[in-house]
N, C-alpha and C positions, 0 to 999 in steps of 0.2 A: 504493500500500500504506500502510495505517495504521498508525502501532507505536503498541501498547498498554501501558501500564507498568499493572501491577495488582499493585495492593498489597493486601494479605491472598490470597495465591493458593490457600490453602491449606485456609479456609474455605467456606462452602456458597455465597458468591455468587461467590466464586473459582470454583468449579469448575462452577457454570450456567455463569460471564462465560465461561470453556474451552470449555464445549459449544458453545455460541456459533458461537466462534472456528469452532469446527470443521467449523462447518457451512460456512463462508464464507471459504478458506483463502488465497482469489485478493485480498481485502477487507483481513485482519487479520493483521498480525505483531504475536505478544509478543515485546515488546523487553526487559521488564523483571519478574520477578516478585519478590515478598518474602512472607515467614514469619515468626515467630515463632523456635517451637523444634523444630517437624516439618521436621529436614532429610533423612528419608528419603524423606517424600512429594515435598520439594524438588526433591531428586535425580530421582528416576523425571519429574518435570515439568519441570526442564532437558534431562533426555535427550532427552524429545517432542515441545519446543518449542524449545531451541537461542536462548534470549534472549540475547541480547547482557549482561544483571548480572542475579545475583540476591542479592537484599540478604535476609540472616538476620537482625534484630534482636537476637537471643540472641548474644553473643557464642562461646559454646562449639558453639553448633549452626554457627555459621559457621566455625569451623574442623573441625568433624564434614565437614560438607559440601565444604568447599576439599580437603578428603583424598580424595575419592571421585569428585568429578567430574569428566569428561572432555570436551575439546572445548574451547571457546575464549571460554567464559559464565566471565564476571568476577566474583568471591565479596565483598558488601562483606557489613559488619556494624554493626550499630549504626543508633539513630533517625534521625542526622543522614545516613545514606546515604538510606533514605527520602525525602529532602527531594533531595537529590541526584539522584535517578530521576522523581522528580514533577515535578521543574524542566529535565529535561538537556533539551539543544536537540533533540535527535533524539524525543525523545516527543512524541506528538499528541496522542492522548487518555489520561486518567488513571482506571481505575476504582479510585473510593478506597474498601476496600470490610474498611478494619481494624476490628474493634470498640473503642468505648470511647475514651474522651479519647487515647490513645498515636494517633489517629491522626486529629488534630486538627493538628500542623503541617505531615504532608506534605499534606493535604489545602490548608493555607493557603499551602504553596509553590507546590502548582500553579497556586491562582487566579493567586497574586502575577507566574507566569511565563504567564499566558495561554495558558492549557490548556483543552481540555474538561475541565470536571469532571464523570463521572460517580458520585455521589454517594453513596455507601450508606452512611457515617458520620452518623449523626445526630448524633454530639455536636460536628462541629465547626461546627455553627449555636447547640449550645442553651449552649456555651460562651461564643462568638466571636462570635454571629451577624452585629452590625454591622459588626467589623471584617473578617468574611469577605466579607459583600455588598459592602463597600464596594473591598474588593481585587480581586474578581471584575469589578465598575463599572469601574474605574481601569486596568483592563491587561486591558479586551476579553477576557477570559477568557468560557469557556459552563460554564454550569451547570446540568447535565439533572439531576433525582432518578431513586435506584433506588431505587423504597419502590413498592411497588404501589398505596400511596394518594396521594404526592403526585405519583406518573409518572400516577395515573389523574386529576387536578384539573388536572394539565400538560395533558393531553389534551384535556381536556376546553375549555380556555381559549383556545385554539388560534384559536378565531373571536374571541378580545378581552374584555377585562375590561369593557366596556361594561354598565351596567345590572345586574350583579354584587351581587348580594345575604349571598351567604354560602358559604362551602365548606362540606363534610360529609365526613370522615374516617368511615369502614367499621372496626371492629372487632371481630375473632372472639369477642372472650371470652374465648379460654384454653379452659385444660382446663376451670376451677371456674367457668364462667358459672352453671350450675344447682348448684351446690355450694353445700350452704348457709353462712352464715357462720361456724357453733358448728361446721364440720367443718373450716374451712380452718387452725385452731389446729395440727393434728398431719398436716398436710402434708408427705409428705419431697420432695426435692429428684430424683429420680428421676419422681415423677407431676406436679411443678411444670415437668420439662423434655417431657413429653410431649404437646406441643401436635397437636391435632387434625385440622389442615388445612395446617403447614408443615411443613418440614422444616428446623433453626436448630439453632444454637450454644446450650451452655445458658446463657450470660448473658441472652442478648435472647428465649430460651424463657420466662426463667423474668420479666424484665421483660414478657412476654405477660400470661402467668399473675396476676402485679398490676396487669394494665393500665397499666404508666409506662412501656412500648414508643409505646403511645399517646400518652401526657402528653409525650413525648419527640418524635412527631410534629406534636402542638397547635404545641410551641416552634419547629419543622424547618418546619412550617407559615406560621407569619406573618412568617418572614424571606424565606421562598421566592417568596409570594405580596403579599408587603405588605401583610397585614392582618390589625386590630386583633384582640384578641383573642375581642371581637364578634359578631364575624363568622367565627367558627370552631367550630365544631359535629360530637360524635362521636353517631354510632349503632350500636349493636352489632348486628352482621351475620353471625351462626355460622356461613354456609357459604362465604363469603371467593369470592362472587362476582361481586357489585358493587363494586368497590374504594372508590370515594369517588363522590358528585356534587358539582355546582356547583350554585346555585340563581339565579335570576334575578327581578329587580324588576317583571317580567310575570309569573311565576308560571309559567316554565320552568325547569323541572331537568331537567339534562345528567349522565350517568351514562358509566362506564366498564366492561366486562363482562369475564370470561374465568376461563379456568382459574385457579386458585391454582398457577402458576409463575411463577418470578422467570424465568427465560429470557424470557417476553414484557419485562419490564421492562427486563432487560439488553438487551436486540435493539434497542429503542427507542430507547432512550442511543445505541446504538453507532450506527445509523444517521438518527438525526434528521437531517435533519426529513424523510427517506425511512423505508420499512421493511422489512425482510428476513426473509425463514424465521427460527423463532426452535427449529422444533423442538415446540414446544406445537402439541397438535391444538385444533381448533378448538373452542365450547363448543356442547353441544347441550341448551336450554335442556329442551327434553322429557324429558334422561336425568337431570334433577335434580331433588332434591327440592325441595318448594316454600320461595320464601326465606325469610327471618323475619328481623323487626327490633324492636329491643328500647330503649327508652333508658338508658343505662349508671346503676350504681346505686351511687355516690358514695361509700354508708356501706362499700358491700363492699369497693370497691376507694379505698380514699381515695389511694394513690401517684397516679390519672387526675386527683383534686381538686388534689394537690399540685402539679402542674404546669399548671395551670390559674391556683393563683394565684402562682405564681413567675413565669409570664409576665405575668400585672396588674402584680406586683412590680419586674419587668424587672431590671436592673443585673446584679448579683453572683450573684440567690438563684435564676436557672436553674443556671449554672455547680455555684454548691452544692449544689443538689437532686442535681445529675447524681452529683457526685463523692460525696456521701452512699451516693445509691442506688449506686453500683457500689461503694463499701464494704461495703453490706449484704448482697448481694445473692452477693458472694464470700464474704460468712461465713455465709450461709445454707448458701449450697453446703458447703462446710469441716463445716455441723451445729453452728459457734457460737450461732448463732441460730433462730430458729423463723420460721417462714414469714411468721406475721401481722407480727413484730417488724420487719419491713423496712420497711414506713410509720412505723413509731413514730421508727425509728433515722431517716429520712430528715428526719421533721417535728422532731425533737429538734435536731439539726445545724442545722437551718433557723433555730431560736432561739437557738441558742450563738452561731452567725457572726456577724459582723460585715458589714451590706449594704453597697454603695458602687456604683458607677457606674464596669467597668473603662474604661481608654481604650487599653493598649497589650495587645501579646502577655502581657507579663511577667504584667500584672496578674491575666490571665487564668488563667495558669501559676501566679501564688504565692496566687491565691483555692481554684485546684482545689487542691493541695499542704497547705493548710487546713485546708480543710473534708474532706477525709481523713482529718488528724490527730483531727478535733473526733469526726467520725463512728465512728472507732475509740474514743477513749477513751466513746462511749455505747454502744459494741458491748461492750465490755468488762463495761458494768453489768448486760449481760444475759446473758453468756459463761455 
């Protein structure tokens, strides 16, 4: 039996990674789940699944939750429990599957304890990236992607980097791939979370929608893959059924196919380098419409450009770009700002900070903590 410590349970790769589970009940114990501040849904999913802790982050939702629950599931609270459940000796596999930088050090405890890491945090590569590969390196840890583009280039690689020419990252679009530009000004935050072919949170709906979901993959890319940024390549692909190819120096490309469900992806992770029911029916390429590919258009979405060259950049200015955009991106949502204004506030930050080269945790922690600050006080001149 495997025990699973999954962090964000609460979320929509939380509750595929459950379906999962459930298919394969002989396979997978949740040992450990964590939330936020939904300690109702907590509840009903300690009831179902009987984990051994579950960590709330919210401190009030963790004692909401220690008052209601029943049975012999242990109540922690707080970041640093996180790190405690990613690390404990009794967990096997970790699906790290929190958004946004809060869930960058349990992700970097489990490398650090030699864990599978199944992966669905991008920012704790486009923060950390060196120091995470390098911790992963050092203590035998696995490191599978849940990203259905870089689970599809993992797949695809599987026969060897030999003669490896280039990857090619797959991108829906969004909602406004055909939107023209003079309309995406008066944008609300309701059509910017309605993406087309996923079902998501609205942080990383609405990072769709600017394409720096993408620009956040580029960076999750060349650490995963080791390489430059060269050799990294997006195509936009509206019906999200080719995930990504690999290209080769013969002038073969290798493609990954399927339904737009993260359950294939999560099934993956859980049983590498075997495979299992994941639940998704299979793809039947004659019931779909035909595909279409597009090359992404830069001026529309400049957040794709911005992380493009924050990865040339390297050092400090992924980290800030990130912690910009998720400054912006929560005052967009809030109606502080306007939709276009999210690139401006991201690239604005980008010139106020200070670059540098982190080398510790800290660095990495008092860069994001920053460029927060810097990014607020440009969100303010547009408030």
């Amino acid at each position: 039996m495997i025990n699973i410590a999954l962090l964000g349970a609460t979320g929509s790769i939380g509750q595929s990674t459950l379906s999962v589970v459930d298919l394969h009940p002989e396979k997978f114990n949740i040992f450990a789940l964590s939330a936020h501040t939904n300690w109702q849904e907590m509840l009903r999913l300690c009831n179902a699944y009987k984990p051994t802790f579950a960590v709330m982050t919210d401190e009030r939702a963790a004692e909401q939750l220690s008052s209601q629950i029943q049975g012999g599931t242990v109540v922690l609270s707080g970041a640093k429990a996180l790190d405690e459940i990613a690390s404990h000796e009794q967990t096997d596999y970790v699906m790290a599957a929190i958004v946004g930088a809060a869930g960058m050090a349990s992700s970097l405890a489990a490398a650090l304890s030699g864990k599978r890491i199944m992966l669905a945090n991008k920012e704790s590569l486009v923060l950390a990236g060196g120091l995470f590969m390098q911790a992963v390196k050092d203590n035998n840890a696995e490191l599978i992607p849940v990203d259905s583009e870089h689970s599809a280039i993992f797949q695809c690689l599987q026969g060897g980097h030999s003669g490896l020419s280039k990857i090619q990252l797959t991108a829906s679009g969004g909602p406004f791939l055909h939107t023209p530009l003079a309309e995406l000004e008066t944008i609300t935050p309701e059509q910017a979370c309605a993406h087309p072919n996923w079902s998501m949170g609205r942080k990383i709906s609405v990072d769709s929608s600017t394409m720096m979901n993408k620009g956040l993959e580029v960076i999750e890319a060349h650490y995963l893959f080791d390489l430059p940024t060269r050799s990294i390549d997006v195509v936009v692909h509206p019906q999200s059924i080719v995930h990504s190819s690999v290209y080769f120096e013969d002038g073969s490309t290798l493609s990954q196919l399927g339904n737009p469900d993260m359950r294939t992806v999560i099934s993956y992770a859980m049983s590498y380098p075997d495979r299992i029911i994941s639940g998704v029916p299979a793809l039947d390429l004659t019931q779909n419409s035909p595909l279409e590919f597009y090359a992404p258009d830069f001026n529309k979405f400049p957040c794709l450009r911005l992380a493009f060259e924050s990865l040339e950049k390297g050092g400090s200015a992924m980290g800030t770009m990130n912690a910009a955009n998720e400054i912006a991106v929560s005052s967009f949502l809030e109606g502080q700002i306007k939709f276009l204004d999210i690139s401006i506030v991201i690239e604005k930050t980008l010139e106020k900070a200070r670059h540098f080269h982190p080398d510790t945790l800290d660095d990495v922690i008092n860069n994001d903590l920053n460029a927060r600050t810097i990014a607020s006080e440009v969100v303010q001149a547009y408030a």
